[in-house]
PLY file of the C-alpha trace (Angstrom):
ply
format ascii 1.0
element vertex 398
property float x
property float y
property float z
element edge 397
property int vertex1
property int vertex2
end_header
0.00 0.00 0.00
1.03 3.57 -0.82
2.03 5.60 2.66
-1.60 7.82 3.05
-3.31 3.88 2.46
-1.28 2.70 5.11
-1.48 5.14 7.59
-5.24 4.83 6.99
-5.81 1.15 7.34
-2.53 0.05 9.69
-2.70 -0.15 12.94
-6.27 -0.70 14.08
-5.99 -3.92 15.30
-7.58 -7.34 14.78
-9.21 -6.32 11.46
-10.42 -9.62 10.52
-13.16 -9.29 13.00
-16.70 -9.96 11.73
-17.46 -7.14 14.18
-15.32 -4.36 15.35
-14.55 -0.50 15.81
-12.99 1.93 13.80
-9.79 2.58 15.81
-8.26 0.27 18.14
-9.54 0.14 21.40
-7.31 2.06 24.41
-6.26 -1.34 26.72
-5.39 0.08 29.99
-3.83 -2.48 32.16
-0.72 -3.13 34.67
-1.33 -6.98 35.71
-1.96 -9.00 32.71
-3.72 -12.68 33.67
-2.61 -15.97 32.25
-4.28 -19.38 32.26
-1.39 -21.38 34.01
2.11 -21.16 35.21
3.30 -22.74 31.54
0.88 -20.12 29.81
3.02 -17.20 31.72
6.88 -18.82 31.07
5.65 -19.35 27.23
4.78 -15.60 26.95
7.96 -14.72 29.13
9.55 -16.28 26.07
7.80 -14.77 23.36
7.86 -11.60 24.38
11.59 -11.96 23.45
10.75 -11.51 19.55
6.95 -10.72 19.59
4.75 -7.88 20.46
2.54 -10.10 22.79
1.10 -9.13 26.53
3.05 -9.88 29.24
3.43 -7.00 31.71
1.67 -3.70 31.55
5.19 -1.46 31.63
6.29 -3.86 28.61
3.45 -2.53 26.26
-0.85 -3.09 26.09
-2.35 -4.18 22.65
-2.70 -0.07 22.26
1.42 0.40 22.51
1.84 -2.30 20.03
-0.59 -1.36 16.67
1.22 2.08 17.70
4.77 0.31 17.88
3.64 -1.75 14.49
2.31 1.65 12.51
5.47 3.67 13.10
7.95 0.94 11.80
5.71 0.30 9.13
5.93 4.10 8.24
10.03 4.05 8.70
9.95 0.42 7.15
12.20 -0.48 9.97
12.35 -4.08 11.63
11.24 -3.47 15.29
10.26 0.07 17.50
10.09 1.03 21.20
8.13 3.73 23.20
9.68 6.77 25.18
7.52 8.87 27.46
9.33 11.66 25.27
11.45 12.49 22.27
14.30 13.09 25.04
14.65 9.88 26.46
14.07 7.92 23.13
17.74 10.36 22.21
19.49 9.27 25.76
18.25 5.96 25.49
19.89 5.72 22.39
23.44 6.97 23.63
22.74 5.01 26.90
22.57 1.60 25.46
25.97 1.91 23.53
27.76 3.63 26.55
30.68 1.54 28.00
33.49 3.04 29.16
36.53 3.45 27.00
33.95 4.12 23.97
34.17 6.95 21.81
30.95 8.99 20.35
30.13 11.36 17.27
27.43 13.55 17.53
26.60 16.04 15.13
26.57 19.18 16.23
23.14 20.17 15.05
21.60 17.59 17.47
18.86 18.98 19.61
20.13 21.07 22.52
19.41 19.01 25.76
21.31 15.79 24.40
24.00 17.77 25.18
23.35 18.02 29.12
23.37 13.60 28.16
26.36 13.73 27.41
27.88 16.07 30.23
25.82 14.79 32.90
25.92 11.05 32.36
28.45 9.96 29.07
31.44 11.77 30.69
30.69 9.90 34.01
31.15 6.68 32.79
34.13 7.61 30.87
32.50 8.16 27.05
34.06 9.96 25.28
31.96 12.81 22.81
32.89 14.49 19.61
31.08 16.82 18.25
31.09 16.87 14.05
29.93 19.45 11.80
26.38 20.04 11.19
26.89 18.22 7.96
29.00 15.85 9.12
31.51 16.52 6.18
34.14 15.77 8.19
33.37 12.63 9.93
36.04 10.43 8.97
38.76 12.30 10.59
37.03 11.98 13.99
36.45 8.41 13.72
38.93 6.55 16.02
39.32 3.04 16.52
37.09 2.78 19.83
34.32 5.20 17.94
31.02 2.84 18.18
27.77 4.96 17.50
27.31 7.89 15.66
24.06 9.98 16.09
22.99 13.01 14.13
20.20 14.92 13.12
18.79 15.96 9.57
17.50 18.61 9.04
19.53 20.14 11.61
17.68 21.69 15.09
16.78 25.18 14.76
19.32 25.91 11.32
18.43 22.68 8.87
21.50 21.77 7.98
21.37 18.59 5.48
23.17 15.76 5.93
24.06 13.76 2.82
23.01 9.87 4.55
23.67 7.51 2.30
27.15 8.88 2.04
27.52 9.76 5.62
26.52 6.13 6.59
28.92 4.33 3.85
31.77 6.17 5.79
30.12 4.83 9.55
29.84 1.30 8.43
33.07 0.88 6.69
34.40 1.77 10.20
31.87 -0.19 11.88
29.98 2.41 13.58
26.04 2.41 14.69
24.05 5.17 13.03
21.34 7.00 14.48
19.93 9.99 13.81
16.82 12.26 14.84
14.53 12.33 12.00
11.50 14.30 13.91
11.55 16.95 11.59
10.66 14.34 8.46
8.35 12.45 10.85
9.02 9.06 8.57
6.84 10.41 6.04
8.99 13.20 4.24
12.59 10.99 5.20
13.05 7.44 5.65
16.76 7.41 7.46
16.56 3.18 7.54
16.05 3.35 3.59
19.25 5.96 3.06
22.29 4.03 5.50
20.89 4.37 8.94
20.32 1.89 11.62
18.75 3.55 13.86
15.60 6.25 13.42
14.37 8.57 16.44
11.32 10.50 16.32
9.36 12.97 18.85
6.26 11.74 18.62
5.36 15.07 20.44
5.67 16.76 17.37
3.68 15.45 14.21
2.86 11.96 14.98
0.44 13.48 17.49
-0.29 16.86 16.02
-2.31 18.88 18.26
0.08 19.95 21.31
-1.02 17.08 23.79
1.07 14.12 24.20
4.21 13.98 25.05
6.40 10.85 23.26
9.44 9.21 21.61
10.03 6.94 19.15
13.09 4.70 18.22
12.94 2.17 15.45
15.62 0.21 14.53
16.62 -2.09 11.73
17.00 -5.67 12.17
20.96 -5.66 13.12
20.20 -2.80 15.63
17.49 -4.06 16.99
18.89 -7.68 18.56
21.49 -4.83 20.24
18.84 -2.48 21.62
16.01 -3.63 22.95
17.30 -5.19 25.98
17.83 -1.45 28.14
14.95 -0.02 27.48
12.92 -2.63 29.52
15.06 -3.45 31.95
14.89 0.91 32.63
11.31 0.66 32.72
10.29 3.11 29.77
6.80 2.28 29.01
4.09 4.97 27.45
0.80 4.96 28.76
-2.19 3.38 26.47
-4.04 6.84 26.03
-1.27 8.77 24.94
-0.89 5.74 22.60
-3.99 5.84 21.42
-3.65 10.04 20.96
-0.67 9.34 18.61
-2.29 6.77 16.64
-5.51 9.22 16.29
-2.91 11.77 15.08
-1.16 9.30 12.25
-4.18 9.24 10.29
-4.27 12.88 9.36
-0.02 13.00 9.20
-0.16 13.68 5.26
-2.41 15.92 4.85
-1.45 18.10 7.87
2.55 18.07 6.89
1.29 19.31 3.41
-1.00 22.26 4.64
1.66 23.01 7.46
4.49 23.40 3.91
2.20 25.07 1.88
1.86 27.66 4.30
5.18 28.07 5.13
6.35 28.28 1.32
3.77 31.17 1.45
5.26 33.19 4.63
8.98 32.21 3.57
7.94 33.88 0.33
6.97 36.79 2.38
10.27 36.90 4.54
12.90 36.73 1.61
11.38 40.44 0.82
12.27 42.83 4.43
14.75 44.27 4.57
15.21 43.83 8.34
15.58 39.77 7.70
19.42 38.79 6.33
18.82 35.29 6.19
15.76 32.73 6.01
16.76 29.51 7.14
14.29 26.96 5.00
15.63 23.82 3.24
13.90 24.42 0.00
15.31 27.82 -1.13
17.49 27.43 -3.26
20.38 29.41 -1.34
20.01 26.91 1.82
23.49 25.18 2.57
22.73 21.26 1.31
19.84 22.38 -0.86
20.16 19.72 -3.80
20.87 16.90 -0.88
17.80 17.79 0.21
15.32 17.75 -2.72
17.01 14.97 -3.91
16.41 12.64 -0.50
13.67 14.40 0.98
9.68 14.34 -0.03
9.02 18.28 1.34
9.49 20.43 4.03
7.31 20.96 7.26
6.40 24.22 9.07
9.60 24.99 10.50
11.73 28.42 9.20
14.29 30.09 11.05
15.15 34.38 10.46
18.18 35.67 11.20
17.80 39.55 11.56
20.02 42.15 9.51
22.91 43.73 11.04
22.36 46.30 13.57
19.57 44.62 14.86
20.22 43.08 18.49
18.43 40.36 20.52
16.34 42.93 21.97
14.97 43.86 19.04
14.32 40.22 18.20
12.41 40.31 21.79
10.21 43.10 20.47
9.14 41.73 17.76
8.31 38.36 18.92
6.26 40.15 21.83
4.65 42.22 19.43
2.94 39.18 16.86
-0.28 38.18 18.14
-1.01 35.00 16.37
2.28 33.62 16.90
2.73 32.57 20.75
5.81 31.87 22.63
6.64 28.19 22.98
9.79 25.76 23.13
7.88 23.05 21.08
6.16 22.12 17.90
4.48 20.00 15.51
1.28 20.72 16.46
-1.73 22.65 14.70
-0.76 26.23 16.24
2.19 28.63 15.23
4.82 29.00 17.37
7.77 31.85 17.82
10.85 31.41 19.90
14.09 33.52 20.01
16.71 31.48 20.30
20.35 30.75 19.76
21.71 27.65 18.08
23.65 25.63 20.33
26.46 24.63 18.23
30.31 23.93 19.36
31.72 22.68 16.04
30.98 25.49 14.40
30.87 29.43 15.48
27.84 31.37 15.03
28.85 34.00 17.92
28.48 36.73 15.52
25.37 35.82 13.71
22.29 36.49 14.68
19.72 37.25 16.46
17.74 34.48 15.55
13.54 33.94 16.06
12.55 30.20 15.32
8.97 29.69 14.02
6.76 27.17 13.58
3.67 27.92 10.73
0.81 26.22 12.10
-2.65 25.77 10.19
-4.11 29.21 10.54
-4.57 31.07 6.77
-1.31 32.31 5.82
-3.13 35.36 4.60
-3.36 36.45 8.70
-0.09 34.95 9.69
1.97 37.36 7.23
-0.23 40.08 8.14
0.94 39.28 11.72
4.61 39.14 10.87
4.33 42.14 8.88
2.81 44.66 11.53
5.66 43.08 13.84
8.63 43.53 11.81
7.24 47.21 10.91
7.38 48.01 14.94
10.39 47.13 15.36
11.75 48.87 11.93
10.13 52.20 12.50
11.92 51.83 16.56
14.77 51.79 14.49
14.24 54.56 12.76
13.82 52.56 9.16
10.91 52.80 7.00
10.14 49.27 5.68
10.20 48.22 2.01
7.09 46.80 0.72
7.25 43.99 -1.36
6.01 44.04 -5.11
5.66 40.37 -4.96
0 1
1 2
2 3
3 4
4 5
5 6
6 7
7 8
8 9
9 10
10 11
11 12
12 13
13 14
14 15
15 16
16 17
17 18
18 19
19 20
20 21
21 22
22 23
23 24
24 25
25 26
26 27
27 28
28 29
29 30
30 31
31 32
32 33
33 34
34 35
35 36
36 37
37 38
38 39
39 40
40 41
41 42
42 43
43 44
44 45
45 46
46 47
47 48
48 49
49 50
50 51
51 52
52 53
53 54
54 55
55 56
56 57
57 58
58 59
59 60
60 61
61 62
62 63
63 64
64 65
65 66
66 67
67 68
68 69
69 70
70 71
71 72
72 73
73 74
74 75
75 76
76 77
77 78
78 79
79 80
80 81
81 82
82 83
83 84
84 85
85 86
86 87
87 88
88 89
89 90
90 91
91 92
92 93
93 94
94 95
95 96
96 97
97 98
98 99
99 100
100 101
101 102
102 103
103 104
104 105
105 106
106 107
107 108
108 109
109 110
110 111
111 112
112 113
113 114
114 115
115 116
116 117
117 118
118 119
119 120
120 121
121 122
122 123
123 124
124 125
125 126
126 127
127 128
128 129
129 130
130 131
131 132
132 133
133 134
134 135
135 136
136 137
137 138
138 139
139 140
140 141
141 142
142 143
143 144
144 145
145 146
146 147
147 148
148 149
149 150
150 151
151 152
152 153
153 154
154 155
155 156
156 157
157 158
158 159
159 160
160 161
161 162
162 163
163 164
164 165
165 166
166 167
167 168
168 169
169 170
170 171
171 172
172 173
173 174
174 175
175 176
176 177
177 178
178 179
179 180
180 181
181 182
182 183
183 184
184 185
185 186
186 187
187 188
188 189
189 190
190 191
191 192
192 193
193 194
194 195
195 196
196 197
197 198
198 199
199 200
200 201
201 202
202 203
203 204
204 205
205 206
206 207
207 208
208 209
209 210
210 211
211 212
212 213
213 214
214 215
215 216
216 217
217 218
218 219
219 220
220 221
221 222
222 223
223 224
224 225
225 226
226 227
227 228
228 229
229 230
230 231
231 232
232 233
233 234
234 235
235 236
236 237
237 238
238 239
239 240
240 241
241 242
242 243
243 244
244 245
245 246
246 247
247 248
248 249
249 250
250 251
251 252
252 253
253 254
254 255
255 256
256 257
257 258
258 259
259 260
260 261
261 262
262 263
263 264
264 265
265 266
266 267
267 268
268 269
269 270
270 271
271 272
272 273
273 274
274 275
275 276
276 277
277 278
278 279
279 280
280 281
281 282
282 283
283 284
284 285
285 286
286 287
287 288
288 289
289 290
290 291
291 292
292 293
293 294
294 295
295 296
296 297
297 298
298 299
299 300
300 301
301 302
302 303
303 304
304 305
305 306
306 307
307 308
308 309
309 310
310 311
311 312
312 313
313 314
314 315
315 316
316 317
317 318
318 319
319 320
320 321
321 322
322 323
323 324
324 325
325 326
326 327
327 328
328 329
329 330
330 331
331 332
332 333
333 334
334 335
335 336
336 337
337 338
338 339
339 340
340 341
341 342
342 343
343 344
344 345
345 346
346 347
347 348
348 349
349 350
350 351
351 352
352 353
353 354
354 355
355 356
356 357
357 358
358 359
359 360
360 361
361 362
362 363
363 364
364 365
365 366
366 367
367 368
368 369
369 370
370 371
371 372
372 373
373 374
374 375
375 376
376 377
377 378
378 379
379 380
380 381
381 382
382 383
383 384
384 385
385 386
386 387
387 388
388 389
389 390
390 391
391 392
392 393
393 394
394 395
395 396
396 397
């Protein structure tokens, strides 16, 4: 089946029922019963290789059509459920941590990993390199103890493109693990598992769940990663509860058609931003003067709602303050992914590379209200802030 069938008709359960509901029922359960004492070792067993009831931290019948649509969607082998996009990221560093181990990150990975790898990696004596955004120059950081490499494509908060397929070539021939964060995609619009990768992580927080309500993570792994990685996560106790399950898989169904909306929109207000004169750069994979651009259109199936401004010169963070406060459709908030747009000012955390004196930057996120009222709303802001500064804004003849 094509991916909008799947997403559709996956998922839903038992479907060769003569009688049965739409959507899979929410199973809400902690003690699971079992006939006998042989019933209860066999599923013990099973539960080994096979999505089957056993313990309510270890998944309900809810987790797992979840657990099946996402790796169906990523055409990976096997996933597991975080209680966030966080811990599915840690878990992944976590289960490859042994000391004497060497790490490559790329240094467009999403902000907090970082505080994983001060606060626990260093600890037990993992070591962490960061690479370029890109990871162009990943070879010359791999060492003979480097095990796992985990990046993230498009990049957090700038979108830089990584180039997979060769990127992975290099990590195998050196036998490294690769992971990488592939929220922004959401397994529809990138398929990491189909381009080199072993590993694929997704925030279900974001687009999988779509309306700004459930908090979640995904990893799904290929085969070869998956006899490696599904051990930890168990024995840690990471479980998801049935509901928020359930709110993900209600969210799946719509997946295409929201990402679509969510770009169309955004093509419309980037087209917008590219004009004012108080914006130097627009940070949005599919113009044509994005770093990576022809990586991009050739691996990926479309962008999402996510565009990053930097301001001109002689514009400072406060200004950037001003006009954030001063949009009224656009509210403050750290996430997104969900149906509502979204500014944040905000500075890319990056070590491998020095963006000290760029900036400032505002992050948005174009949700589904007509683009018509969201570039009105940009518009009045950015003219605030330009007549402050004593600059009459150009209007666009677009």
């Amino acid at each position: 089946m094509k991916v909008r069938t799947n997403l559709c008709h996956s998922g839903r359960g038992d479907q060769t029922q003569e009688v049965r509901p739409v959507n899979a029922p929410v199973m809400r359960a902690s003690t699971i019963l079992f006939q006998n004492y042989d019933t209860w070792q066999k599923y013990r067993e099973l539960r080994k290789d096979h999505r089957v009831l056993s313990y309510g931290a270890r998944g309900t019948a809810t987790n797992f059509e979840l657990e099946k649509l996402v790796t169906e969607l990523e055409d990976g082998y096997r996933a597991q459920l975080f209680p966030t996009g966080l811990a599915a990221l840690a878990m992944v560093l976590l289960n490859y941590a042994k000391s004497g181990t060497h790490f490559i990150v790329s240094d467009a990975i999403y902000g907090p990993v970082r505080t994983v790898v001060d606060q626990f990696l260093k600890k037990v004596d993992v070591e962490v390199s960061y690479c370029k955004a890109d990871c162009s120059d990943l070879e010359v950081l791999i060492r003979p103890n480097t095990t796992l490499l985990l990046c993230e494509s498009p990049g957090s908060i700038l979108y830089e493109i990584i180039d997979l397929p060769k990127v992975s070539k290099i990590a195998h021939d050196h036998g490294l693990i690769v992971a990488i964060d592939n929220t922004y995609s959401s397994g529809l619009l990138f398929n990491p598992l189909k381009h080199g990768a072993d590993i694929s992580v997704i925030a279900a927080t974001k687009y999988l769940s779509g309306h700004s309500d459930v908090t979640m993570g995904v990893v799904v792994c290929n085969e070869k990663a998956w006899k490696g990685f599904s051990v930890l996560p168990e024995a840690l106790g990471f479980t998801v509860s049935p509901d928020d399950a359930y709110l993900v898989l209600r969210g799946m169904r719509t997946l295409p058609i929201r990402l679509k909306e969510h770009e169309v929109s955004t093509d419309a207000v980037v087209d917008f931003l590219v004009t004012r004169p108080e914006i130097k750069t627009v940070f949005y994979p599919k113009l044509k003067t994005h770093p990576g651009h022809e990586v991009f259109k050739r691996d990926y199936q479309g962008t999402n709602g996510m565009v990053t401004i930097e301001f001109a010169d002689g514009y400072t963070k406060e200004d950037a303050i001003k006009f954030s406060d001063a949009l009224e459709l656009f509210a403050c908030g750290a996430s997104w992914g969900g149906y509502e747009s979204l500014a944040t000012v905000t500075t890319p955390p990056r070590t491998a590379s020095d963006w000290s004196k760029r900036g400032p930057f505002v992050r948005f996120h174009i949700g589904l209200e007509d683009p018509i009222d969201l570039i009105e709303d940009l518009g009045q802001a950015l003219d605030q802030i330009s007549k402050e500064k004593g600059k009459a804004p150009e209007r666009s003849t677009k």
